[in-house]
N, C-alpha and C positions, 0 to 999 in steps of 0.2 A: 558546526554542522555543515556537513556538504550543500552545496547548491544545486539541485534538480536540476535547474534552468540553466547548467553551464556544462558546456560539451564538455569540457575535460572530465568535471565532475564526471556526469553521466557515463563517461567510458570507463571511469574506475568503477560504475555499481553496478557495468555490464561485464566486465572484466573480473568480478568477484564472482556473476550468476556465470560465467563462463567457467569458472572454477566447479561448479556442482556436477556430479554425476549423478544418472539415478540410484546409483549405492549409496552416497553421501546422509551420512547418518544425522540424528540431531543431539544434540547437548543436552536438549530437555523441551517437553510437552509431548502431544501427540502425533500431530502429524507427522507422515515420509515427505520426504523430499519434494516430489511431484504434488504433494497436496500443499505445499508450504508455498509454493507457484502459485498452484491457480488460487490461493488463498489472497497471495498478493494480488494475482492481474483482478478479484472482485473491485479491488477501492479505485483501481480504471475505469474498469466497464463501469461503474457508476455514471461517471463522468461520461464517459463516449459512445458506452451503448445504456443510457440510462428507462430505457423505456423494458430491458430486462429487468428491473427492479422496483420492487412497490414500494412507494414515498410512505416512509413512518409517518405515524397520522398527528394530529396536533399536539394531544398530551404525549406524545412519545418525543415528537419534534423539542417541547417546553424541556421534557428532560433531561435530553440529550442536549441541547442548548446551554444547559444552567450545568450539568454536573459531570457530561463527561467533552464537550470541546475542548475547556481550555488542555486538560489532560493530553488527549488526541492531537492539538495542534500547538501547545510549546514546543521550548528545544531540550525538556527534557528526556532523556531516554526510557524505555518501557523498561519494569522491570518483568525479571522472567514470568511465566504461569499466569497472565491475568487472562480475566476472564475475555472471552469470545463471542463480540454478537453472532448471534444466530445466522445472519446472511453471509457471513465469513468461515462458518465454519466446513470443512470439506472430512465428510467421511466415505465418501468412495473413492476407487481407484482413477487417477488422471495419469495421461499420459505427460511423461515429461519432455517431451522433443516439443509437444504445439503447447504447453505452458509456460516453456521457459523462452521458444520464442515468441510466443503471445507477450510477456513481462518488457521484451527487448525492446519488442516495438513501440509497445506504452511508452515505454521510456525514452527513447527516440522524439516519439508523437509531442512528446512534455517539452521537453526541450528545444525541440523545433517551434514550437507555439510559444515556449517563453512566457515568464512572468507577466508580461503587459496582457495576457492571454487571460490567465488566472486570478488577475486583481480583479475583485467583488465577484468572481465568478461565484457560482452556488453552489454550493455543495449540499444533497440529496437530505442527510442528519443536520448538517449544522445553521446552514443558510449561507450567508455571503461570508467568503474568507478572504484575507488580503492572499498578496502574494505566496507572503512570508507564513504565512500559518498554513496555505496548500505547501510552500517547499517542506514545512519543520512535518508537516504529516508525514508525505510518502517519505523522506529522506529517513526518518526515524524508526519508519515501518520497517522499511530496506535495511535497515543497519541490523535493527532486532532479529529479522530473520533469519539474514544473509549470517551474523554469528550466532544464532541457532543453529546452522549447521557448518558453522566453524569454517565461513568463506569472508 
């Protein structure tokens, strides 16, 4: 798995969304292009504009906790078609020019801040993650998508 936290990394996962146009079709699911964006820059804004986001309540918290983190944050890859939390899901039209630079600069922001940023930080669903369970999330996300539409 790629390293979020490593500039090289990161210029190959910007250098992949640099590959999409807004034609750029998908392999499979729902979204267009531009919704598979802002779909992505949600699991940021958690993290940096989290005061857009209402915290799952306790018994949602236990859930998510117990039955979908380890899922979300190994190094296994997603497989196609799974299901969609609700605050991910995007069925209107987004513009893809401030999406796809909105994702750059998350990603930039990630990697500038570094892993030593992200150890025990908190995450909104899960609660504290190491480093390495924040990289295996976005890195995995990134991958999923970015060959959803075959970049």
């Amino acid at each position: 798995m790629q390293n979020i936290f490593d500039a090289k990394d990161t210029q190959l996962y910007i250098d992949r969304i640099n590959e999409l146009t807004p034609s750029s079709q998908r392999k499979w699911g729902k979204m267009n292009v531009s919704q598979m964006l802002a779909h992505l820059n949600v699991a940021y804004s958690m993290i940096f504009e989290p005061e857009k986001h209402k915290k799952p309540g306790v018994i949602a918290r236990f859930f998510l906790k117990k039955f979908v983190k380890d899922k979300v944050t190994n190094d296994k890859p997603y497989r196609q078609n799974l299901p969609t939390s609700p605050i991910f899901i995007m069925t209107t039209e987004k513009d893809f020019e401030i999406e796809k630079k909105k994702l750059i600069g998350y990603l930039q922001k990630v990697q500038q801040l570094g892993s030593a940023a992200f150890e025990g930080k908190v995450n909104i669903s899960f609660g504290k993650l190491s480093s390495v369970e924040w990289n295996n999330m976005f890195a995995k996300h990134l991958n999923h998508h970015l060959e959803q539409f075959g970049v």
